[in-house]
C-alpha positions in Angstrom: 19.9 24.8 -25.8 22.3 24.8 -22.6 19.4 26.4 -20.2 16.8 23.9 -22.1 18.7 20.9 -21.4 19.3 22.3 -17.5 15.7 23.0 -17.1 15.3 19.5 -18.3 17.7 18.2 -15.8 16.1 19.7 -13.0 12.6 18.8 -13.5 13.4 15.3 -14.4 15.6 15.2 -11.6 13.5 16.0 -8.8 10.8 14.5 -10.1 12.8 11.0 -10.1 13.9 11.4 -6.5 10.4 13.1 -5.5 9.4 9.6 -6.7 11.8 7.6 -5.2 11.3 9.2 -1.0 7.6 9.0 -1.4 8.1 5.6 -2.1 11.0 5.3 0.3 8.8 6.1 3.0 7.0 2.8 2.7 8.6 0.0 0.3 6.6 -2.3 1.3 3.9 -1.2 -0.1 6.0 -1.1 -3.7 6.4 -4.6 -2.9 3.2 -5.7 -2.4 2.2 -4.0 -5.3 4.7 -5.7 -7.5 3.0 -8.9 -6.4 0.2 -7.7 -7.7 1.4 -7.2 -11.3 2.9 -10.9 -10.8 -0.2 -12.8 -10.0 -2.1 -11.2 -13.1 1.1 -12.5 -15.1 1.0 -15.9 -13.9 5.2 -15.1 -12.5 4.1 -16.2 -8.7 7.8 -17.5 -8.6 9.5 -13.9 -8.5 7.0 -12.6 -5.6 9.9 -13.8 -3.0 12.1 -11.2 -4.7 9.7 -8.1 -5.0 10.5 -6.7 -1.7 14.4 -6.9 -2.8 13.3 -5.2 -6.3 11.2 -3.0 -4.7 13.9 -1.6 -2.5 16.4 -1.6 -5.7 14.2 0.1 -7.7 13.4 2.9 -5.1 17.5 3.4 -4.3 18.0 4.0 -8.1 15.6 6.2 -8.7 16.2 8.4 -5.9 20.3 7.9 -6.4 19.6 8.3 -10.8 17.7 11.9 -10.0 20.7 13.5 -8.4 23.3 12.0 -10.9 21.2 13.8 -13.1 21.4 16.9 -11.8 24.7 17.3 -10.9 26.0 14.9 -14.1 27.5 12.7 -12.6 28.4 9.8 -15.1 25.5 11.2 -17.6 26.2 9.1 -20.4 25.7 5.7 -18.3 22.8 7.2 -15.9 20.8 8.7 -18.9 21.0 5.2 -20.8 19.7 3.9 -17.7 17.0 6.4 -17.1 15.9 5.5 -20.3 15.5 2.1 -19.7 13.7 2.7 -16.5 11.3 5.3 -18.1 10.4 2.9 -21.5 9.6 0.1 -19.1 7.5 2.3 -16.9 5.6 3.5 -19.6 4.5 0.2 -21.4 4.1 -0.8 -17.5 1.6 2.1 -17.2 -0.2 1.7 -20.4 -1.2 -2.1 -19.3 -2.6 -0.7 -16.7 -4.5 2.0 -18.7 -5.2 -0.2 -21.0 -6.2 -3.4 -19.4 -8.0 -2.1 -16.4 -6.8 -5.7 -14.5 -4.7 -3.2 -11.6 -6.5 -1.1 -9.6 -3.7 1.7 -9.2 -0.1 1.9 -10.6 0.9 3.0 -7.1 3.8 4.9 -9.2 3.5 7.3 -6.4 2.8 5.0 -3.2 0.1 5.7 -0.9 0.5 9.2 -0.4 -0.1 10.8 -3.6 -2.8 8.8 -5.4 -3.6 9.2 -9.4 -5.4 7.5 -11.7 -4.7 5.1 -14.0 -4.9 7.6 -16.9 -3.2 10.8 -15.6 0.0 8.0 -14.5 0.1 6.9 -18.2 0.5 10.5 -19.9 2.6 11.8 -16.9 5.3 9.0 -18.4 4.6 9.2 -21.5 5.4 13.3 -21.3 8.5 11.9 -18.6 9.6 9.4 -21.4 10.0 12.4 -24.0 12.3 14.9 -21.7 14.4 11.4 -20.7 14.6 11.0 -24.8 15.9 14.1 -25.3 18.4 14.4 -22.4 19.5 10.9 -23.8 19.9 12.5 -27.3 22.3 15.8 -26.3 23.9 13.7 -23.2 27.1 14.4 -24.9 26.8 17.9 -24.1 26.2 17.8 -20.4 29.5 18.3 -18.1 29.4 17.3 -14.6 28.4 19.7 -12.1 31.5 19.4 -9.9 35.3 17.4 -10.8 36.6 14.7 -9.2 36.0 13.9 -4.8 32.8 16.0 -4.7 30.7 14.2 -7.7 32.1 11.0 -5.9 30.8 11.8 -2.1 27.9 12.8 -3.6 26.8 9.4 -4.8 28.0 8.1 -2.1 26.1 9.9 0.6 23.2 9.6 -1.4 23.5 5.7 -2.2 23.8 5.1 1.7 20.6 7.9 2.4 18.4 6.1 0.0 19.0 2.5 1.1 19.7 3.6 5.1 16.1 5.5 5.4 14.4 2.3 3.6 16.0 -0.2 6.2 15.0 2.5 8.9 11.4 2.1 7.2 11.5 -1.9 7.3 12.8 -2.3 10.7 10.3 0.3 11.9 7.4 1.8 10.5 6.8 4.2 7.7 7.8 7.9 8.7 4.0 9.1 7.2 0.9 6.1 7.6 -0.5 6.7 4.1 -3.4 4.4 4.5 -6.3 4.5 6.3 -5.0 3.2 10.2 -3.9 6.0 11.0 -3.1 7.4 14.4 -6.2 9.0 15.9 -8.9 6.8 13.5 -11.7 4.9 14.8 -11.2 1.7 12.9 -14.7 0.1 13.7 -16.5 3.9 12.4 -14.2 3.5 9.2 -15.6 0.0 8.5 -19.3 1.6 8.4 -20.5 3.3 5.3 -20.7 7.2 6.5 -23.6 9.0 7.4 -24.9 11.1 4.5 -24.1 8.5 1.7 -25.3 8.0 -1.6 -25.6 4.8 -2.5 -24.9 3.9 -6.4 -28.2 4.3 -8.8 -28.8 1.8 -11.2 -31.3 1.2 -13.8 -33.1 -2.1 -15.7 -32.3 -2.3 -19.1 -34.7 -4.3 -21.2 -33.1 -5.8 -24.5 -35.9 -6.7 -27.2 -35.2 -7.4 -30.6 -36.7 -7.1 -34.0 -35.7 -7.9 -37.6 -32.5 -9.3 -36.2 -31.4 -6.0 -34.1 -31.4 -6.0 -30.5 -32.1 -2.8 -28.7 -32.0 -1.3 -25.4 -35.2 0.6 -23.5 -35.4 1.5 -20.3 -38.2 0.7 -18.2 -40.5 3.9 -19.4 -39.9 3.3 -23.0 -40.4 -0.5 -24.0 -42.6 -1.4 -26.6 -44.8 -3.6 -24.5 -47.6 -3.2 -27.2 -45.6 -3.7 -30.4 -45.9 -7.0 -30.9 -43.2 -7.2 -33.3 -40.5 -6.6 -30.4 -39.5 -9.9 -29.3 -38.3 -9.5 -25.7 -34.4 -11.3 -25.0 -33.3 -9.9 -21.6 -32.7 -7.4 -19.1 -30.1 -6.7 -17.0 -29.4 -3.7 -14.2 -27.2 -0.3 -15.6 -24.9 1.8 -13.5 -26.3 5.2 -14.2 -24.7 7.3 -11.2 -21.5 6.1 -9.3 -22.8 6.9 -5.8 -19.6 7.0 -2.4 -21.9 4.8 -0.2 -18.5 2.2 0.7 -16.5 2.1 4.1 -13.2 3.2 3.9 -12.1 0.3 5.1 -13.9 -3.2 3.6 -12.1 -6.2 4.6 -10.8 -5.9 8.2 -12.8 -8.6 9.9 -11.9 -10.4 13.1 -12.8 -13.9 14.0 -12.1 -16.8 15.9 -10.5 -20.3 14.2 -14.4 -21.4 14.4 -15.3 -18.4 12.2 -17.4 -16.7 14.6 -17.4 -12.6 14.0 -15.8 -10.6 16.7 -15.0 -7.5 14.7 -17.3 -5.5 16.4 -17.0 -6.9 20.3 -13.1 -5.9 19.7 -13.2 -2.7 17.9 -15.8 -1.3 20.2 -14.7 -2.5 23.8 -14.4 0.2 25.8 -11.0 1.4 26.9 -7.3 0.2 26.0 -7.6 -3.2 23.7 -4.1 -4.4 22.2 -3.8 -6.3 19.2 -0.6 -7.7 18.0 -0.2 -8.7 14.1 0.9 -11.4 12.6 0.1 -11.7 9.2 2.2 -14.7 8.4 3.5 -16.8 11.9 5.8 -19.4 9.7 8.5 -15.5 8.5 7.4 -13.5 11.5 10.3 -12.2 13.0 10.8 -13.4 16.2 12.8 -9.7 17.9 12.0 -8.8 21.2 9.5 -11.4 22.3 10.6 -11.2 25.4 9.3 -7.9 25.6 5.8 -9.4 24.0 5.4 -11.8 26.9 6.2 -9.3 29.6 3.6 -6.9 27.5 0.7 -9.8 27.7 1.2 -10.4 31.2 1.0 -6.6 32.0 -1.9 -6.6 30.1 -3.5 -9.7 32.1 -2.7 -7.7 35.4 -4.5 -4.6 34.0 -7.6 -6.5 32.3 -6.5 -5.4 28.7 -7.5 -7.7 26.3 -4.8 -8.6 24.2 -5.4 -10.4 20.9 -3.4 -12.1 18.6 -4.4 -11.3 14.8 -3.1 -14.2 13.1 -3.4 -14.5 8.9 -2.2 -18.3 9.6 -4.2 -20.9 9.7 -5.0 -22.7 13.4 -2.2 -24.8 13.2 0.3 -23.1 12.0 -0.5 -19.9 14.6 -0.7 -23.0 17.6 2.8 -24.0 16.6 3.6 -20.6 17.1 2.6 -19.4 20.2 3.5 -23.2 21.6 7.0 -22.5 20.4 7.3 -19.2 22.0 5.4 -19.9 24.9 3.3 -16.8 24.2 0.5 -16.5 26.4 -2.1 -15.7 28.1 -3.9 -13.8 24.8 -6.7 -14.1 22.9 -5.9 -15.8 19.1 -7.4 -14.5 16.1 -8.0 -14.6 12.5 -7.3 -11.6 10.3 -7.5 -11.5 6.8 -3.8 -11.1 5.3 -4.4 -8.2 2.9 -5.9 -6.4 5.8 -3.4 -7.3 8.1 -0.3 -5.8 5.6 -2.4 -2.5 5.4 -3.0 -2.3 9.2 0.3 -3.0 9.8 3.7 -2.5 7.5 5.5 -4.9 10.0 4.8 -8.7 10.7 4.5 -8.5 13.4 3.9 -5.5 15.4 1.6 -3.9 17.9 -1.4 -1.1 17.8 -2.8 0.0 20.8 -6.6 0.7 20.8 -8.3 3.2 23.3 -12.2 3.0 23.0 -12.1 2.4 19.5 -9.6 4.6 18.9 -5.8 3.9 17.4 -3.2 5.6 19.6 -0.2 3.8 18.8 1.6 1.3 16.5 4.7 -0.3 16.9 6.9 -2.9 14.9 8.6 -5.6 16.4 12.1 -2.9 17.1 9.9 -0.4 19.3 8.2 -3.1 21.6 7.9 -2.0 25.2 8.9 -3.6 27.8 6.4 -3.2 30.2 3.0 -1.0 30.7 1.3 1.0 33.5 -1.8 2.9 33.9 -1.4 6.3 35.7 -4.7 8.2 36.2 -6.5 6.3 33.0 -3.6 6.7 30.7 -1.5 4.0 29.5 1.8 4.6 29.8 4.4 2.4 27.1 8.3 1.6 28.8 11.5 1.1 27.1 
């Protein structure tokens, strides 16, 4: 039972702070997906928290998988880890159930599954946790005394320390699809090669008091006895023909499309986001307004994406003096995917993304040297 219960240990263990740095690596994300579990359940009140649970939950799990494997304080971390698991597995089978989320996001962006595969993964996760719960009494702590101690320690600051690293910056691995080196505009066009999805008109007629189905090749057109009721179109082959990306649409405040005129413009274009001007964080601006008038100088556009409405983004750039740019409208769900900072910066170059910056890594200034944009401290 001894090498049982430490082979439990391990895979739990790992598995719980596998979990935890994948997530680690962009708690936002967790966040926003919390809010998404909230506005189906009608709790709209607790989204101003979900970024502090979402951060809470991710230090715990990665700081609960290595009390686990070195045992450090089993009996009150196994109790938890039970807790955590039960609620993660009736979380999971809502989803599998229900259908109303899209993805768990148990994993973040990185590793995607499906709705089914997270369900039985916890429920299979739920039964190891059960069973370390049942013999906790016979697991001894790795190490005595200091070490156990300085373990949770370092680990407790590591799991908290990268997260604020994460917040302040950006995440260490872009997940979604702006990434470094994409062509945004090509990823908003449905790819070459496509198949689009095949449906086919279903034709309901009914006789005797039963309604049945045809297809198109098979309805009794000359049975008089078939009273037609309706028809209606039928998925019959899921085809791929969708853009990667669907929603990342760029106007003006008079709702006039520029997507394409920006996303296309040949050579550097910088767009600075702001998904909500009323909480974005107002670091470095001074570096922002050196950084538009640079740009001016060089004839880069610079455009501000704003998810506010006219007058709230007004009152911003009034207040902060930011000008000369061009001001924007951007869609906030695409604007927190494009960007896990509000605000923050991403340099295009014929289309193409070749940087993004939060609001810590502004630069001060620009320069073009042979073509190339050059970004200073």
């Amino acid at each position: 039972m001894k090498y049982i219960l430490w082979f439990l240990r391990i895979v739990v263990g790992i598995l719980f702070i596998f979990s935890g740095l994948v997530k680690a690596n962009d708690p936002l994300g967790l966040s926003y997906k919390m809010n998404e579990f909230f506005e189906v359940w009608g709790m709209a009140w607790a989204m101003k928290y979900s970024l502090t649970m979402s951060v809470a939950m991710i230090g715990f799990e990665i700081i609960a998988g290595v009390a686990l494997l070195i045992g450090a304080a089993f009996r009150i971390f196994s109790f938890l880890l039970l807790l955590l698991t039960t609620f993660f597995t009736f979380l999971t089978a809502y989803v599998y159930l229900t259908d109303k989320i899209k993805e768990c996001g148990c994993f973040g962006d990185c590793i995607k599954i499906s709705n089914a595969e997270t369900f039985w993964k916890d429920v299979i996760l739920l039964i190891l946790v059960i069973i370390l719960f049942l013999f906790r009494k016979r697991i001894k702590p790795l190490f005595s005394g200091y070490p156990t101690a300085a373990i949770i320690i370092l680990t407790t600051f590591s799991a908290f320390f990268i997260q604020w690293w994460v917040l302040e910056h950006l995440p260490f691995y872009d997940c979604l699809p702006y990434k470094v080196g994409v062509n945004v505009y090509q990823k908003t066009q449905i790819p070459p090669g496509a198949i689009p999805d095949q449906y086919e008109t279903v034709m309901i007629y009914e006789k005797n008091g039963q309604k049945q189905e045809f297809t198109m090749q098979n309805y009794p057109w000359q049975d008089s006895t078939w009273k037609f009721v309706d028809s209606k179109s039928k998925l019959i082959k899921k085809g791929n023909a969708e853009p990667e990306i669907k929603d990342f649409i760029i106007s003006d405040f008079d709702k006039n499309d520029h997507t394409q005129e920006i996303l296309t413009a040949p050579g550097y274009v910088i767009l600075w986001f702001v998904k909500d001007p009323s909480t974005a964080r107002t670091d470095n601006l001074a570096r922002i307004k050196q950084l538009m008038q640079s740009a001016a100088s060089f004839k880069i556009p610079f455009y501000v994406l704003s998810s506010g409405n006219k007058e709230v983004t007004d009152a911003f750039a009034q207040a902060h003096q930011l000008f000369p740019a061009d001001y924007m409208v951007l869609d906030a769900t695409a604007s927190k995917t494009a960007m896990r900072s509000n605000p923050g910066i991403m340099i295009l170059k014929d289309g193409v993304i070749q940087n993004k910056l939060s609001f810590r890594d502004y630069p001060s200034n620009i320069s073009l040297s042979n073509g190339l944009l050059n970004l200073e401290k």
